[in-house]
C-alpha positions as CSV (number, residue, x, y, z in Angstrom):
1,X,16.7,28.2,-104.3
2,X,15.4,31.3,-103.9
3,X,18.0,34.6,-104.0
4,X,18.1,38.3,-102.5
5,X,16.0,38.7,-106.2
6,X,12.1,38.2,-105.9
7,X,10.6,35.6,-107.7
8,X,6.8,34.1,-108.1
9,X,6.1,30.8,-106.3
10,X,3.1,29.3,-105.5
11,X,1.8,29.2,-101.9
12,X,-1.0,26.7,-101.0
13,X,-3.7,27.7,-98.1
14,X,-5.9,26.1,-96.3
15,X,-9.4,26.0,-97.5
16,X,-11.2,29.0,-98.5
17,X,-8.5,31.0,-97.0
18,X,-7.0,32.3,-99.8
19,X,-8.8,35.5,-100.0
20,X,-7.9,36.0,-96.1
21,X,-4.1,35.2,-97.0
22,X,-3.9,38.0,-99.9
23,X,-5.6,40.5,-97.0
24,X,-2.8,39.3,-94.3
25,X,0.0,39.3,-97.3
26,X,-0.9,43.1,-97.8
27,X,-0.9,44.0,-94.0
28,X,2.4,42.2,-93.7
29,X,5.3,44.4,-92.6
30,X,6.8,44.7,-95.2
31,X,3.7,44.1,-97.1
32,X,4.2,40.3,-99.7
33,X,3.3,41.2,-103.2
34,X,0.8,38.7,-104.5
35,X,-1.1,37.7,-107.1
36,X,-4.5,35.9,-106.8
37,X,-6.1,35.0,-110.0
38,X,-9.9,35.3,-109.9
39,X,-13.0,33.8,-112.0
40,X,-16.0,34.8,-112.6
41,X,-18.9,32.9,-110.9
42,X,-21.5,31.5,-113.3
43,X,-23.8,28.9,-111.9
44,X,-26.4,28.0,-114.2
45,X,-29.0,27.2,-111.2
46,X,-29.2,30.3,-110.1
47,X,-31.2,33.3,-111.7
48,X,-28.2,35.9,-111.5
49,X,-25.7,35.2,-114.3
50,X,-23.0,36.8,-112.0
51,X,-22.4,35.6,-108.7
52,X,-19.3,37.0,-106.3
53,X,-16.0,35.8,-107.9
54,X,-13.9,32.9,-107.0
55,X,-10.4,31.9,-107.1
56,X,-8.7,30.6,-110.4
57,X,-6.7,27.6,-108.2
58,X,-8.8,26.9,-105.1
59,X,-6.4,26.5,-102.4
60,X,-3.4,28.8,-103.8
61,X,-2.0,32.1,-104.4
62,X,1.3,33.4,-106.1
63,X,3.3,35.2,-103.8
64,X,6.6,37.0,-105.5
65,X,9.2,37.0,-102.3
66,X,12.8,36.9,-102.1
67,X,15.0,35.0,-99.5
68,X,14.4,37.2,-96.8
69,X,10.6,36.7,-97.1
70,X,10.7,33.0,-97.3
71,X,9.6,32.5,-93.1
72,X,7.3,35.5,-92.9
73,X,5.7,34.1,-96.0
74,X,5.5,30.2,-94.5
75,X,4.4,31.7,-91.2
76,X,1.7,33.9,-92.6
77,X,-2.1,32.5,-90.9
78,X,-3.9,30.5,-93.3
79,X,-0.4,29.1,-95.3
80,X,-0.1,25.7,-95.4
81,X,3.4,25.4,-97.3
82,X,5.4,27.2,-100.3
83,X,5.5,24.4,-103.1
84,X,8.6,22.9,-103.1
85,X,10.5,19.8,-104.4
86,X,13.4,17.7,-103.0
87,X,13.5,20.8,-100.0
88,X,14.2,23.4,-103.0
89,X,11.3,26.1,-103.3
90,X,9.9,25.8,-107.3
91,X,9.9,29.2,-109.0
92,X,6.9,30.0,-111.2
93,X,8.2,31.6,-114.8
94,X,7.3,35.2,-115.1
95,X,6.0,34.3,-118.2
96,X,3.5,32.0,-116.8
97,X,1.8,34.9,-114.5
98,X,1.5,36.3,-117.5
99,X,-0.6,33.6,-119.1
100,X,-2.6,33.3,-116.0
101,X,-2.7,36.9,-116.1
102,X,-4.3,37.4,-120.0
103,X,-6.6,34.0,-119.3
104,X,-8.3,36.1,-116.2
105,X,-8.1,39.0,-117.7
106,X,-10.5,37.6,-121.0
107,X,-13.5,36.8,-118.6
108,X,-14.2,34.4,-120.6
109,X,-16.0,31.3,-119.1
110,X,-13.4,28.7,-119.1
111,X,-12.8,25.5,-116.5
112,X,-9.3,24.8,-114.5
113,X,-8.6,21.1,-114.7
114,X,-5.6,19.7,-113.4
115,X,-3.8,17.8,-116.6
116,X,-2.6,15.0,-114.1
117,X,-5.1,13.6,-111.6
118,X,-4.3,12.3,-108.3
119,X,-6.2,9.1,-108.8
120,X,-5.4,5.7,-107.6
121,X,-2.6,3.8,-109.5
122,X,-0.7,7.1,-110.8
123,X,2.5,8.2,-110.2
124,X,2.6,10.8,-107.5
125,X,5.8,12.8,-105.8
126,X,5.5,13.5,-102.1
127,X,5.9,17.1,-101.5
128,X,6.7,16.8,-97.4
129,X,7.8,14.9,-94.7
130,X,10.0,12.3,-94.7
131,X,9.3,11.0,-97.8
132,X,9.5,15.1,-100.0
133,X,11.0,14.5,-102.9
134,X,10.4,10.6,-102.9
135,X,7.8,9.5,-105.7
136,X,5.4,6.4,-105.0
137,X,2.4,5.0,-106.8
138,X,-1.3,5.7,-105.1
139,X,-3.1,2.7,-104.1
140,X,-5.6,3.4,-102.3
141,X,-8.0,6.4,-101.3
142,X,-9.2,6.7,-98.2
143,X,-12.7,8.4,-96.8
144,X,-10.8,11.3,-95.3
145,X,-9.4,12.1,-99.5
146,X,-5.8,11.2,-98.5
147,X,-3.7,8.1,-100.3
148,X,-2.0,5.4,-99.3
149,X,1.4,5.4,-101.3
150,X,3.4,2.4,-102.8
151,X,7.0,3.3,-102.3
152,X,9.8,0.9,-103.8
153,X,13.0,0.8,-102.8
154,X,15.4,-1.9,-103.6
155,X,12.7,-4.2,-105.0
156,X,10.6,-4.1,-101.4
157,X,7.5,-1.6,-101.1
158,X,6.8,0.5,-98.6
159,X,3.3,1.8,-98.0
160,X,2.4,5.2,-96.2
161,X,-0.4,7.1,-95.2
162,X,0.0,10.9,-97.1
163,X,-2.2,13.6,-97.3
164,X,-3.6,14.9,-100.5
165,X,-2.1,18.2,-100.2
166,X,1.3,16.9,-99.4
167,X,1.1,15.0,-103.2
168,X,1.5,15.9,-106.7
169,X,1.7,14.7,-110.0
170,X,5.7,14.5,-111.2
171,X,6.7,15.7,-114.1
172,X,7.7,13.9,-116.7
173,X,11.2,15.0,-115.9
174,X,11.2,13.8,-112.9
175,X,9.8,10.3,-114.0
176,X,12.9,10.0,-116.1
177,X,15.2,11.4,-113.3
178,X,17.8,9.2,-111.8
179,X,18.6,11.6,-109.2
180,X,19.5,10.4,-105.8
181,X,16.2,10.8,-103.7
182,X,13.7,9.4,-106.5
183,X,12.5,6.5,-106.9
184,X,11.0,4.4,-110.0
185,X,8.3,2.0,-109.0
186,X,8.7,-1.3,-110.8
């Protein structure tokens, strides 16, 4: 839960719409402090070395926002949702904008790879809807890049139609969890 105290969280866009959400954050009134992490474009087919720079995490930006900024932030055009779990908005660690921070600031030529894929048969918690907060196992992905999601409850499964960006890889904490609202598929 976010307090009258600003804190980082992670905001996805829509595609390619993250450089047009930092520009609308800014011209916010009052302006939302952000942070957009940015790589250096090498392609290898191309002649130039350098090419125009791209974002870090396609399809999100770090906003730092407190309470009062939590609907002018969701509202913002080009915002899909503030990451969240179980309706609670996650907090990103100053000390982890600081890491991103040193990595881009390096230039070295690294890759971002996500340590836990969404692929079919892992473990995946559902971010929104009816289901946020509910975890399921993906069993099968469809042409459009969404998953259909195995849900048990009380030995019977339930399976859904959930779009990829309303998914995520749980935690390991949250596998363990017994918390009301979770679910261990069997």
């Amino acid at each position: 839960m976010l307090t009258s105290k600003h804190s980082w969280v992670a905001v996805m866009t829509h595609y390619n719409a993250e450089l047009l959400v930092a520009k609308r954050f800014e011209e916010a009134e009052p302006p939302i402090e952000y942070y957009l992490p940015m790589l250096a474009n090498r392609d290898k087919r191309y002649k130039r070395k350098e090419l125009p720079e791209k974002p870090m995490f396609p399809c999100y930006i770090f906003a730092r926002i407190n309470d009062r900024q939590i609907y002018q932030t969701r509202t913002t055009k080009g915002v899909i949702y503030i990451v969240s779990s179980q309706h609670s908005i996650i907090q990103v660690p100053d000390n982890e904008i600081e890491a991103i921070r040193r990595f881009e600031a390096t230039q070295r030529e690294f890759h971002v790879h996500e340590t836990a894929k969404l692929v079919k048969g892992a473990q995946a918690t559902i971010l929104s809807g009816e289901f946020a907060g509910m975890q399921g196992r993906l069993i099968k992905e469809c042409k459009d890049g969404n998953f259909c999601v195995e849900i048990s409850v009380l030995n019977m499964s339930f399976v859904v139609h959930i779009k990829r960006s309303e998914l995520r890889a749980p935690t390991n904490e949250e596998l363990t969890s017994n918390e009301p609202g979770l679910f261990e598929n069997h």
